[in-house]
Biopython code that builds the backbone (N, CA, C, O; Angstrom):
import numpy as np
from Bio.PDB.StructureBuilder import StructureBuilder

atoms = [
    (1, "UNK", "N", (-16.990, -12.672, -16.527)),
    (1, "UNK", "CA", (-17.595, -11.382, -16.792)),
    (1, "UNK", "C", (-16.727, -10.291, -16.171)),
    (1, "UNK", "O", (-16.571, -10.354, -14.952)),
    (2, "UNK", "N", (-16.235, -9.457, -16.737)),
    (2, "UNK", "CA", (-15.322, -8.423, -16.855)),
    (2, "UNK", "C", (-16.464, -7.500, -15.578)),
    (2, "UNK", "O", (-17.694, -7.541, -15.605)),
    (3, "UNK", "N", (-15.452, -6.587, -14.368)),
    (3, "UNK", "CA", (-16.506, -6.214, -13.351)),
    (3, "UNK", "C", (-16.015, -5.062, -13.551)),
    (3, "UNK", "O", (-14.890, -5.004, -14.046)),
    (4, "UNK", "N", (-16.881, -3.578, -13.149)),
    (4, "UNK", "CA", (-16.464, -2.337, -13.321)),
    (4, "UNK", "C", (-16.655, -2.086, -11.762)),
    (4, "UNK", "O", (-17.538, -2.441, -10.981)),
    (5, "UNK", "N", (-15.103, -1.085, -11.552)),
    (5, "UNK", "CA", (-14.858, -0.492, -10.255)),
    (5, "UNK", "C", (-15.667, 0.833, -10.114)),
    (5, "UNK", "O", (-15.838, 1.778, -10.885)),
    (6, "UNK", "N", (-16.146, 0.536, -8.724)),
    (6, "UNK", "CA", (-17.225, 2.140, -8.373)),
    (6, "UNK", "C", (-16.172, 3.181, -8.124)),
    (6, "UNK", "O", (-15.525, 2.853, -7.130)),
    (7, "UNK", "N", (-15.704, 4.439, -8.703)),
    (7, "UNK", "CA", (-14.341, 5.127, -7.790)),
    (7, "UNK", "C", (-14.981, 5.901, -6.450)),
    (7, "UNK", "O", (-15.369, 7.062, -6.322)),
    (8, "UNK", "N", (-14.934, 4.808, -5.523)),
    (8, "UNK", "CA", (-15.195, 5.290, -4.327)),
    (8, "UNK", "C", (-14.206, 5.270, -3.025)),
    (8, "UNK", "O", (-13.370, 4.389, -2.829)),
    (9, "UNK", "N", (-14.489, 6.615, -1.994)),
    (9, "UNK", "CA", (-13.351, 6.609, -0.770)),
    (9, "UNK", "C", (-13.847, 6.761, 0.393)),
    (9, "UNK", "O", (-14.533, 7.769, 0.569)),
    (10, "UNK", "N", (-13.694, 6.028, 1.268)),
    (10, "UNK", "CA", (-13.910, 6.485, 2.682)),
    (10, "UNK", "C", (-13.435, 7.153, 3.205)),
    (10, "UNK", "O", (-12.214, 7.141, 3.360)),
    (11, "UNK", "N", (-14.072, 7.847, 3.600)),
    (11, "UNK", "CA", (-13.519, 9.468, 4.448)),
    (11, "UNK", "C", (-13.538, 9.529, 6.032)),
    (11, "UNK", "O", (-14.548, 9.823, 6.671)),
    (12, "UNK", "N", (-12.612, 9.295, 6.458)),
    (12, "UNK", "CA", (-12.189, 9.599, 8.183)),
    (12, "UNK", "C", (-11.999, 10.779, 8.678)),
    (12, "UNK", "O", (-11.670, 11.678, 7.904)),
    (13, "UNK", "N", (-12.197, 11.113, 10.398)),
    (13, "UNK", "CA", (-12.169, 12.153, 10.880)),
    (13, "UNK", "C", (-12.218, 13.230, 10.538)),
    (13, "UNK", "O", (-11.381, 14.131, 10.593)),
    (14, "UNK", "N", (-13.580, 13.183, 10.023)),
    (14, "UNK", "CA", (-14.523, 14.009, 9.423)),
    (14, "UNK", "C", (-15.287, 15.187, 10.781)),
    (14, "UNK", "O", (-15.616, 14.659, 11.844)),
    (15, "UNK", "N", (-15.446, 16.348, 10.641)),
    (15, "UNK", "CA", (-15.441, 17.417, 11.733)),
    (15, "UNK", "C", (-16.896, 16.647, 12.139)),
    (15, "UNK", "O", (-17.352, 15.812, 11.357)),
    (16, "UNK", "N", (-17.342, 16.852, 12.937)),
    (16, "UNK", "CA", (-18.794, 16.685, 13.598)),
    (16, "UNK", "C", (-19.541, 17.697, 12.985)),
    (16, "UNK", "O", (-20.611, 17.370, 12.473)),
    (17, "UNK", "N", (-19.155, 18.946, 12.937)),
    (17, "UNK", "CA", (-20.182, 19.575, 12.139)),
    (17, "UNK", "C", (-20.501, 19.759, 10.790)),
    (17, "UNK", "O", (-21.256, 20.560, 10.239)),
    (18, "UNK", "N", (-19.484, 18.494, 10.184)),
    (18, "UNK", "CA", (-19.705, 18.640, 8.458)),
    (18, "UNK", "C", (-20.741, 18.036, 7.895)),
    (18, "UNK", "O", (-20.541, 16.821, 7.896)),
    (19, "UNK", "N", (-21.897, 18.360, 7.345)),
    (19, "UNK", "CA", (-23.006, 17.265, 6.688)),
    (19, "UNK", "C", (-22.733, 17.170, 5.311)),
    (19, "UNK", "O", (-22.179, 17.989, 4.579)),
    (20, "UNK", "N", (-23.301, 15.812, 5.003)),
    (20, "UNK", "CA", (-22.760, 15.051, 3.716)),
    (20, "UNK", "C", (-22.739, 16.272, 2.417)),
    (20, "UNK", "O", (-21.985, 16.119, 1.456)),
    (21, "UNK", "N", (-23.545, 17.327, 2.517)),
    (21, "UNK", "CA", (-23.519, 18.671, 1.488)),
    (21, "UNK", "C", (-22.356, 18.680, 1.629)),
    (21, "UNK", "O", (-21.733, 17.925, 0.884)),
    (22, "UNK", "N", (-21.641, 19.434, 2.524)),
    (22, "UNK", "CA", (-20.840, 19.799, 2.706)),
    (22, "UNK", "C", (-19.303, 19.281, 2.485)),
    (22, "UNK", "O", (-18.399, 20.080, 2.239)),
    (23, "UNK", "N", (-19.045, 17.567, 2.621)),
    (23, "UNK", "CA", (-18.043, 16.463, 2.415)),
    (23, "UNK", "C", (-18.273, 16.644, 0.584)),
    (23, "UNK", "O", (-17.275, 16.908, -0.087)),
    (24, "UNK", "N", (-19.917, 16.444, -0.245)),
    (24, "UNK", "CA", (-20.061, 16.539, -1.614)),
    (24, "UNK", "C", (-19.161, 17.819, -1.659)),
    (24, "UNK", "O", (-18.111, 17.642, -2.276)),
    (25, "UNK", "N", (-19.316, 18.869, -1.222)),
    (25, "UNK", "CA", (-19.205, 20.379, -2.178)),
    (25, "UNK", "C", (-17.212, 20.838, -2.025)),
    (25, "UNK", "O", (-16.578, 21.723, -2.600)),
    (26, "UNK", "N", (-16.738, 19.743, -0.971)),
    (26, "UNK", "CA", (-15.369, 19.481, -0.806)),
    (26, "UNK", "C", (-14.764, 18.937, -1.787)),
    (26, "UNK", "O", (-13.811, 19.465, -2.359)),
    (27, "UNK", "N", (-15.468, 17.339, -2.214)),
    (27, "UNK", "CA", (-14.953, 16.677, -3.439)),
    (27, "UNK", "C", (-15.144, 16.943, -4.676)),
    (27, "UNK", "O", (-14.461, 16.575, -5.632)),
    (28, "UNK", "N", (-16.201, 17.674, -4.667)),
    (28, "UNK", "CA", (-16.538, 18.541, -6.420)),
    (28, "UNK", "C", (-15.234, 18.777, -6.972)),
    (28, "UNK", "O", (-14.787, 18.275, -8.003)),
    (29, "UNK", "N", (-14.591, 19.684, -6.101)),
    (29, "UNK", "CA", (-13.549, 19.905, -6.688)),
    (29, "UNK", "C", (-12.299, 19.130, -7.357)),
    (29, "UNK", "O", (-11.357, 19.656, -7.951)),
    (30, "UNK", "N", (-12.519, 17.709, -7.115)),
    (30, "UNK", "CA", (-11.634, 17.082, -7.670)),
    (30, "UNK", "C", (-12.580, 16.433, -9.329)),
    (30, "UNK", "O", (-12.313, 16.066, -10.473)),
    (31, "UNK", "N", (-13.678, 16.627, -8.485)),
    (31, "UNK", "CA", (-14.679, 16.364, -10.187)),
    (31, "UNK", "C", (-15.845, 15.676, -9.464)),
    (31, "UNK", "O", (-15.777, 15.510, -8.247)),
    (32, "UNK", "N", (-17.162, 15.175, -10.332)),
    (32, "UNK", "CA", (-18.176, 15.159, -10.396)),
    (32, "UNK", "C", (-18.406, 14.163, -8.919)),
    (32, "UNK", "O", (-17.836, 13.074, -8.858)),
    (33, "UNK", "N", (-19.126, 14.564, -7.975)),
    (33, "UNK", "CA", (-19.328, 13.501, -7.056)),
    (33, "UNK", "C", (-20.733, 13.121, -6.891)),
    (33, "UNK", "O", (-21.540, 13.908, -6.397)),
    (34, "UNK", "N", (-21.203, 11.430, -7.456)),
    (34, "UNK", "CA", (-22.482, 11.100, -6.967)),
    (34, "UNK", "C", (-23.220, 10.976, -6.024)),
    (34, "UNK", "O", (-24.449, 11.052, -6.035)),
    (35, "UNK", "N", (-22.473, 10.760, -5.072)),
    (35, "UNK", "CA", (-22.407, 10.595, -4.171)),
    (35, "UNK", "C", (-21.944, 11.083, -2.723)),
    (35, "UNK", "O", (-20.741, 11.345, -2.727)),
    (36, "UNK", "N", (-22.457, 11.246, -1.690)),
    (36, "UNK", "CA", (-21.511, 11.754, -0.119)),
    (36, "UNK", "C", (-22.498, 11.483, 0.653)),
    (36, "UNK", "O", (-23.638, 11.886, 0.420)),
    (37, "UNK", "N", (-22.226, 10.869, 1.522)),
    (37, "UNK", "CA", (-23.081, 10.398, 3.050)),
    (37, "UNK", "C", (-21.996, 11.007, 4.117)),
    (37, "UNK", "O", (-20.921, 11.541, 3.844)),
    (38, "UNK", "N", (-22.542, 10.792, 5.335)),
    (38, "UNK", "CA", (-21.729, 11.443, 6.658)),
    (38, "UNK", "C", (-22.760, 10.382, 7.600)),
    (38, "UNK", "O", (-23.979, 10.478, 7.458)),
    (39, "UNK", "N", (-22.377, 9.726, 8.226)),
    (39, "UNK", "CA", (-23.076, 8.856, 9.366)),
    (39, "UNK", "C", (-23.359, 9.281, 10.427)),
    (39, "UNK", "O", (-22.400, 9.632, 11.115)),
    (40, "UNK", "N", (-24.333, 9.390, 10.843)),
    (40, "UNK", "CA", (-24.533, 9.730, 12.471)),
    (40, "UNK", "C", (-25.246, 8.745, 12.949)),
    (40, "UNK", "O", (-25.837, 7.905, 12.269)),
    (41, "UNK", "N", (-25.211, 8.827, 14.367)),
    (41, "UNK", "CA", (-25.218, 8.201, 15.692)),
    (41, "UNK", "C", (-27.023, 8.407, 15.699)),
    (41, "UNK", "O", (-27.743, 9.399, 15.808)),
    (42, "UNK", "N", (-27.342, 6.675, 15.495)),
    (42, "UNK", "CA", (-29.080, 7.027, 15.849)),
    (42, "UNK", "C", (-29.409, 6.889, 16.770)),
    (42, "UNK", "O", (-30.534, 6.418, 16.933)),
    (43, "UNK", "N", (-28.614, 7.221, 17.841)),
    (43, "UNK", "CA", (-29.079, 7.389, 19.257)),
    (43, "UNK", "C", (-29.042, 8.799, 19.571)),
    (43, "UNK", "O", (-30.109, 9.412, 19.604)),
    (44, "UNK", "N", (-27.973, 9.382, 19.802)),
    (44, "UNK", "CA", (-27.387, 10.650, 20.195)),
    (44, "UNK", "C", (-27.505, 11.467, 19.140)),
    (44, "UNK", "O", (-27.642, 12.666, 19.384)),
    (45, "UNK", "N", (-27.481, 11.007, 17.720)),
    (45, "UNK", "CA", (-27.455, 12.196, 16.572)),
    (45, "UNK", "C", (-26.524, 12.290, 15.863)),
    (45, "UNK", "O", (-26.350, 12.026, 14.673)),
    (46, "UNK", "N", (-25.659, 12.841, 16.946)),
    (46, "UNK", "CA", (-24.328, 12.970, 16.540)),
    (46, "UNK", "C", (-23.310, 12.520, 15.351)),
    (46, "UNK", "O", (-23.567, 11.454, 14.793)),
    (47, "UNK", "N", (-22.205, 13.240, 14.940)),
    (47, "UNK", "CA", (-21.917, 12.578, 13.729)),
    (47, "UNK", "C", (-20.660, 11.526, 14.480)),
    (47, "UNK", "O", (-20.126, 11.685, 15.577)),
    (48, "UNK", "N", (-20.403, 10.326, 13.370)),
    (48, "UNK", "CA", (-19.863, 9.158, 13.634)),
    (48, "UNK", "C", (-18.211, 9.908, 13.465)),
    (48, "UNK", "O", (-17.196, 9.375, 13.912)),
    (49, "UNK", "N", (-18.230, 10.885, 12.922)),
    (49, "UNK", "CA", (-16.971, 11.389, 12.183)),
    (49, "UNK", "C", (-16.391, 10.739, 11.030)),
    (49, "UNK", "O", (-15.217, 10.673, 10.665)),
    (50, "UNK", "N", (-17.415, 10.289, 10.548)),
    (50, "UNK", "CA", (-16.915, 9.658, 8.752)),
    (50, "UNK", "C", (-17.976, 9.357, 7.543)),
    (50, "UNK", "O", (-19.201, 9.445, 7.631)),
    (51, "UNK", "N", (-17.286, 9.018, 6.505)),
    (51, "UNK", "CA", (-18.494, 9.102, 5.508)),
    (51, "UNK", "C", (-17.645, 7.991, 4.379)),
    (51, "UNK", "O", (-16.754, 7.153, 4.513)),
    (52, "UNK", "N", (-18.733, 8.676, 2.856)),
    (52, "UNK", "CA", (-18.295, 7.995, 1.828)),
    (52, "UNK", "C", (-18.352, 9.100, 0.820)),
    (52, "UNK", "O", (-18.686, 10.205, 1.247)),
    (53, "UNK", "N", (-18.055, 8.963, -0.549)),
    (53, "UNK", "CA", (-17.602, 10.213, -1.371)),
    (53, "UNK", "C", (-17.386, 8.866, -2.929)),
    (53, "UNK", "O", (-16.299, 8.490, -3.368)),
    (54, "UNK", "N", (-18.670, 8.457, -3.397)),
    (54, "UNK", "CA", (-18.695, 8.585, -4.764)),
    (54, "UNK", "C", (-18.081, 9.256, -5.878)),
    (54, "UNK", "O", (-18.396, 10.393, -5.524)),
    (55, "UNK", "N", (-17.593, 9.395, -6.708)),
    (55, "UNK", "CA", (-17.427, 9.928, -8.098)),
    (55, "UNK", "C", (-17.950, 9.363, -9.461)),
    (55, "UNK", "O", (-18.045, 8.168, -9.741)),
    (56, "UNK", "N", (-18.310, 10.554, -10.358)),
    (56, "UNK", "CA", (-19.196, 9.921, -11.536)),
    (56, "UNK", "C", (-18.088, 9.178, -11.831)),
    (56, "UNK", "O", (-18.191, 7.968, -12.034)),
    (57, "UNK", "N", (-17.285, 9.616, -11.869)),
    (57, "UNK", "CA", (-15.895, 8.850, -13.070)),
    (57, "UNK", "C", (-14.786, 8.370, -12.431)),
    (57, "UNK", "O", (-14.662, 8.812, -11.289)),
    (58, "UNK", "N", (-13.905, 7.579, -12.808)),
    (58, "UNK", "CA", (-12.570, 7.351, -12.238)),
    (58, "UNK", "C", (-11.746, 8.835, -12.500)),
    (58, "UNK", "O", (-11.315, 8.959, -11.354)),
    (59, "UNK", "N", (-11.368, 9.726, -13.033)),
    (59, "UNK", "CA", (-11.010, 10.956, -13.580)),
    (59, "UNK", "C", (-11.365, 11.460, -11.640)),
    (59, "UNK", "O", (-10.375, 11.426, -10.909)),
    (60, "UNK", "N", (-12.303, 11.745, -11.198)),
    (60, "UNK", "CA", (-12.287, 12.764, -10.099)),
    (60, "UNK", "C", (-12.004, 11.838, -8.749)),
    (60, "UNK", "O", (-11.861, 12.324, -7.627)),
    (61, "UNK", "N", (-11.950, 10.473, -9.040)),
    (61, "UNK", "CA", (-11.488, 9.680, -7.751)),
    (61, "UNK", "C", (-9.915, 9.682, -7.812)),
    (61, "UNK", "O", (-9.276, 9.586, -6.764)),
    (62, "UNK", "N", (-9.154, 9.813, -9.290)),
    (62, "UNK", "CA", (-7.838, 9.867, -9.234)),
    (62, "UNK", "C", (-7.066, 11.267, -8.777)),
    (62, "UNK", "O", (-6.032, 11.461, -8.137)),
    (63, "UNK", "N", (-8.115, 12.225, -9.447)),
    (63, "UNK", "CA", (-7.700, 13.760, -9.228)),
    (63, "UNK", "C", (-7.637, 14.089, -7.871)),
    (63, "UNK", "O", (-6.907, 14.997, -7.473)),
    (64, "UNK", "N", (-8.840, 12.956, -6.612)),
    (64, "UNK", "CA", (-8.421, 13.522, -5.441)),
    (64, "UNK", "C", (-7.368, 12.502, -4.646)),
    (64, "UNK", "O", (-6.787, 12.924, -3.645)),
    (65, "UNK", "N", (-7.204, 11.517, -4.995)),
    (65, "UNK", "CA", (-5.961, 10.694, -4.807)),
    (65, "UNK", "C", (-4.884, 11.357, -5.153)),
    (65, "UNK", "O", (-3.946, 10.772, -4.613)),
    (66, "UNK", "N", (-4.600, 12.016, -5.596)),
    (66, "UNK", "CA", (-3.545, 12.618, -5.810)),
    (66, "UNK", "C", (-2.772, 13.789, -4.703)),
    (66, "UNK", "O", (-1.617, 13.920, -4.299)),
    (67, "UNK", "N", (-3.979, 14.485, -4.481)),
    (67, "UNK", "CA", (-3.944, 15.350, -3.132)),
    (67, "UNK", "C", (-3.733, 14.524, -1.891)),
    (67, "UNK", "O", (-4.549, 13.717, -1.446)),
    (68, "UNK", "N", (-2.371, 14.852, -1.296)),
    (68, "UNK", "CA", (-1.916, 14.187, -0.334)),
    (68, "UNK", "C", (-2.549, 14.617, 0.902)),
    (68, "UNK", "O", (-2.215, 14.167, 1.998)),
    (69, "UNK", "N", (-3.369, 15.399, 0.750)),
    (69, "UNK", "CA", (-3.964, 16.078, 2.554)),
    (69, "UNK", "C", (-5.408, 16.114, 2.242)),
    (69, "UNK", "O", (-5.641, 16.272, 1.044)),
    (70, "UNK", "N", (-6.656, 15.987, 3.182)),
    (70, "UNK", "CA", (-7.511, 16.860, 2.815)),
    (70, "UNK", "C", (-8.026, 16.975, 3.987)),
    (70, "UNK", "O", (-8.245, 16.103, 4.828)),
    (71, "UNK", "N", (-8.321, 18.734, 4.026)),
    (71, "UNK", "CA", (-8.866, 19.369, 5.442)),
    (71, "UNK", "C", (-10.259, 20.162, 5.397)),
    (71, "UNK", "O", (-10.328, 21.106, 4.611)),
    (72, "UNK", "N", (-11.191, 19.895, 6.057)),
    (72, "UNK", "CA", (-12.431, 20.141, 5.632)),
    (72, "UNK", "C", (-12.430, 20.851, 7.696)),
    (72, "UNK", "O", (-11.976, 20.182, 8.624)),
    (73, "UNK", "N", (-12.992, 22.126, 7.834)),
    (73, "UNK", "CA", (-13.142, 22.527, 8.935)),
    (73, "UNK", "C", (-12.356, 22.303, 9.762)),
    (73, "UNK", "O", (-12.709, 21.856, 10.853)),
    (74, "UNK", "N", (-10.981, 22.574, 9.441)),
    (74, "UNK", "CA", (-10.061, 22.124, 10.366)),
    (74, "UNK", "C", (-9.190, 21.120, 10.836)),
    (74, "UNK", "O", (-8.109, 21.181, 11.421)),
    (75, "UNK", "N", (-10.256, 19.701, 10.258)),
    (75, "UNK", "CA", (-9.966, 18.306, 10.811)),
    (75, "UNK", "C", (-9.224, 18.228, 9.356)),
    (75, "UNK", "O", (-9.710, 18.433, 8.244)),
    (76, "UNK", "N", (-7.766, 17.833, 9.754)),
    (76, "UNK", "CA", (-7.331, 16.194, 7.941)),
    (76, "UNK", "C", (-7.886, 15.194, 8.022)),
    (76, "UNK", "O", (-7.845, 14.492, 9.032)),
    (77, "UNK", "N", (-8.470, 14.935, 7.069)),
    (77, "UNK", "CA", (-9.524, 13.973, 6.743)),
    (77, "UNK", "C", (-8.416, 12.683, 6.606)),
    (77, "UNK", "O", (-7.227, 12.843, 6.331)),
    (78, "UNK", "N", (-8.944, 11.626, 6.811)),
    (78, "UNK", "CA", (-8.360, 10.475, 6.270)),
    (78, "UNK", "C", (-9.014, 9.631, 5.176)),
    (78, "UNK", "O", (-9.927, 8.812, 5.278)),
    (79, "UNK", "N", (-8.283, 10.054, 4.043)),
    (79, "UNK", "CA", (-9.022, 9.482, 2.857)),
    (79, "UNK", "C", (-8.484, 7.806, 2.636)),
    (79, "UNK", "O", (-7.405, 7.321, 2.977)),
    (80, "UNK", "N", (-9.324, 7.327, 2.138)),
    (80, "UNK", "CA", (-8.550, 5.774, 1.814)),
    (80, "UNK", "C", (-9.657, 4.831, 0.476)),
    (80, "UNK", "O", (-10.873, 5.007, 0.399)),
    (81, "UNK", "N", (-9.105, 4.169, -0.159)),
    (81, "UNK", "CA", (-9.598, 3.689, -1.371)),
    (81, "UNK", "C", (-10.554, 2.413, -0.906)),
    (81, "UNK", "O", (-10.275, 1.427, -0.224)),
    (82, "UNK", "N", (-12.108, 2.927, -1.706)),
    (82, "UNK", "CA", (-13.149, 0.790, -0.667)),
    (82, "UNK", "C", (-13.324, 0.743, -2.104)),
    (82, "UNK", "O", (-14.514, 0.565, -2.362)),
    (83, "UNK", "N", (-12.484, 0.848, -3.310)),
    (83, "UNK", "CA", (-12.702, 0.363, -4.668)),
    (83, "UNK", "C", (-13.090, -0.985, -4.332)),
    (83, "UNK", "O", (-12.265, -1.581, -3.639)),
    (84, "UNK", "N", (-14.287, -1.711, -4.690)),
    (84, "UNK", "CA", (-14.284, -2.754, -4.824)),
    (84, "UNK", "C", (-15.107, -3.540, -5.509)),
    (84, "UNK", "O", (-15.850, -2.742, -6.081)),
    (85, "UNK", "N", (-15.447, -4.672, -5.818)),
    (85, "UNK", "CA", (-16.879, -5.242, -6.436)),
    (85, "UNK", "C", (-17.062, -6.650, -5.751)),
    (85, "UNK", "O", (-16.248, -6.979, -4.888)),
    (86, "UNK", "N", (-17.764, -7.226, -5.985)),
    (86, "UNK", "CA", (-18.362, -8.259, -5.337)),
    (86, "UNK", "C", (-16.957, -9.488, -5.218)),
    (86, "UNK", "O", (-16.488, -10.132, -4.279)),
    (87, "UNK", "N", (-16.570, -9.362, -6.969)),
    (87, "UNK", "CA", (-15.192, -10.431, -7.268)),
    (87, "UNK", "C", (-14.173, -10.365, -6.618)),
    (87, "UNK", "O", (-13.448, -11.252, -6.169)),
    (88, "UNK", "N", (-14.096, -8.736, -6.544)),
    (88, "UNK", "CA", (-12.426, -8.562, -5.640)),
    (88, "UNK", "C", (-12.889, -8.832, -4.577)),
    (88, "UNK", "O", (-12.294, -9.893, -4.387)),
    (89, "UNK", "N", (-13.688, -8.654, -3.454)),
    (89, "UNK", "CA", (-13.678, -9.078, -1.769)),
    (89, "UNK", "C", (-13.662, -10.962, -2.400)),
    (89, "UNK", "O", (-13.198, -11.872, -1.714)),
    (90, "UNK", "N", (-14.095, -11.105, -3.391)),
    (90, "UNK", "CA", (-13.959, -12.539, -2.748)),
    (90, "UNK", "C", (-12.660, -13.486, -3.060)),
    (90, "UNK", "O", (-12.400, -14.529, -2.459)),
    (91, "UNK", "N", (-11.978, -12.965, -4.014)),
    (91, "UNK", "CA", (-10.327, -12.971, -4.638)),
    (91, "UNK", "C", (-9.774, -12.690, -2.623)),
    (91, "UNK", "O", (-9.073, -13.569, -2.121)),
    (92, "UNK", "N", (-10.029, -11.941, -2.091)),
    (92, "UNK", "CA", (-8.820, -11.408, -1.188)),
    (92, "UNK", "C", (-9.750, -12.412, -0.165)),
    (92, "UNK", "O", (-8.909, -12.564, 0.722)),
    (93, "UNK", "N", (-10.495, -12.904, 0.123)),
    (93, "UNK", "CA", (-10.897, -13.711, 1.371)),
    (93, "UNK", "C", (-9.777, -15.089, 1.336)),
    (93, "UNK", "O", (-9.575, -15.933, 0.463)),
    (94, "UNK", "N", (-9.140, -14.870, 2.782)),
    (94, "UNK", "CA", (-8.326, -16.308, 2.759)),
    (94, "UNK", "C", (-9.049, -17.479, 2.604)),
    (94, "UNK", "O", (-10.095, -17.820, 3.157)),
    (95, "UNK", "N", (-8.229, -18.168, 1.618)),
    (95, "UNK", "CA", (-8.577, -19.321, 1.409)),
    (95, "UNK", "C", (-8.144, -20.437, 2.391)),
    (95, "UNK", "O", (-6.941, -20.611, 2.586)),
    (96, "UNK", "N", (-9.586, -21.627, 3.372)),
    (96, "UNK", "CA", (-8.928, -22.032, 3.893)),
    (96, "UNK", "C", (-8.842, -23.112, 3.276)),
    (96, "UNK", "O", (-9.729, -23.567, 2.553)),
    (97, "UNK", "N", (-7.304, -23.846, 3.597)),
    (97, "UNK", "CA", (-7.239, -25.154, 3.541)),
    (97, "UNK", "C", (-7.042, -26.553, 4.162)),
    (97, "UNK", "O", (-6.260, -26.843, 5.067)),
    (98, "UNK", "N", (-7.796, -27.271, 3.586)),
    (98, "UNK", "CA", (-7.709, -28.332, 4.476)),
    (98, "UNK", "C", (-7.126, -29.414, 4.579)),
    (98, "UNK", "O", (-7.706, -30.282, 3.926)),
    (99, "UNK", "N", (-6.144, -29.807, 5.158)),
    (99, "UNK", "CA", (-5.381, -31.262, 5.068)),
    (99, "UNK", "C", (-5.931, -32.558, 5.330)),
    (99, "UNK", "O", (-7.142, -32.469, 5.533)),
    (100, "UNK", "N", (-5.418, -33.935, 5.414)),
    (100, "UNK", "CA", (-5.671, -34.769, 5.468)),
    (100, "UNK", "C", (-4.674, -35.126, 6.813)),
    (100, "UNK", "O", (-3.454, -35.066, 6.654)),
    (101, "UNK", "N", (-5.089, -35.399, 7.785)),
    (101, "UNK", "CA", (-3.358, -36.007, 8.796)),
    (101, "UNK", "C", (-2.996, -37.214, 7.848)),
    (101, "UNK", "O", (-3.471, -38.081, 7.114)),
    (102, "UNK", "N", (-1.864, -36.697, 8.347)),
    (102, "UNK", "CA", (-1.038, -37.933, 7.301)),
    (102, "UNK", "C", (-0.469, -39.127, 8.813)),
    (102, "UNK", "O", (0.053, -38.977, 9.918)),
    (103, "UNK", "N", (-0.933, -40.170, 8.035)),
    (103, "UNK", "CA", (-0.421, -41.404, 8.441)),
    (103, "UNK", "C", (0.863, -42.278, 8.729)),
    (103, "UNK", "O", (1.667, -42.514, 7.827)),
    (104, "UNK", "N", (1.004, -42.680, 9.826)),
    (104, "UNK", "CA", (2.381, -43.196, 9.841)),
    (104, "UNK", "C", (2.429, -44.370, 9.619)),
    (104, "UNK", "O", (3.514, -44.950, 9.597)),
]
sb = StructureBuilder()
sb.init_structure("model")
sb.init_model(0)
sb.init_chain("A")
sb.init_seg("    ")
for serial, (resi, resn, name, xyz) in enumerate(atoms, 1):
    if name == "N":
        sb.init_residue(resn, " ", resi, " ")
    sb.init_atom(name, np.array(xyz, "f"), 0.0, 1.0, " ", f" {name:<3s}", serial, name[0])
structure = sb.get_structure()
């Protein structure tokens, strides 16, 4: 069964004072975003300094891949690709293998 990729990115060092509105109304601009979370700390509150950033389409996950920087309040964000589906994490899990001792 043929699997469809979510175009999704994790977003690093993300300002403390940015809320997930705010990470969404950043990526609009590369095109439609379903998505944006920002994590905080359920102890302290506080933000974790990172998130996630959905797109309806592959079209606005490529448009912001393309942009080599992105600075939201100061901080460069560290963008990076969690394209994935259930098939690909399990394609990339090492395979272990197991021998037999061989006999002399």
């Amino acid at each position: 069964m043929a699997s469809r990729k979510i175009p999704r990115l994790f977003v690093g060092n993300v300002a403390w004072t940015v809320s997930k509105k705010e990470l969404r109304d950043y990526f609009s601009q590369y095109g439609q975003v379903s998505m944006a979370n920002v994590f905080f700390d359920r102890n302290t509150g506080l933000s974790r300094n990172f998130g996630f950033v959905q797109f309806a389409s592959r079209e606005g996950y490529l448009n912001s891949s393309k942009q080599a920087d992105h600075f939201l309040e100061g901080n460069r964000m560290i963008v990076a690709d969690v394209n994935s589906t259930h098939e690909d994490s399990t394609e990339r899990r090492p395979q272990q293998k197991y021998q037999q001792p061989q006999q002399n």
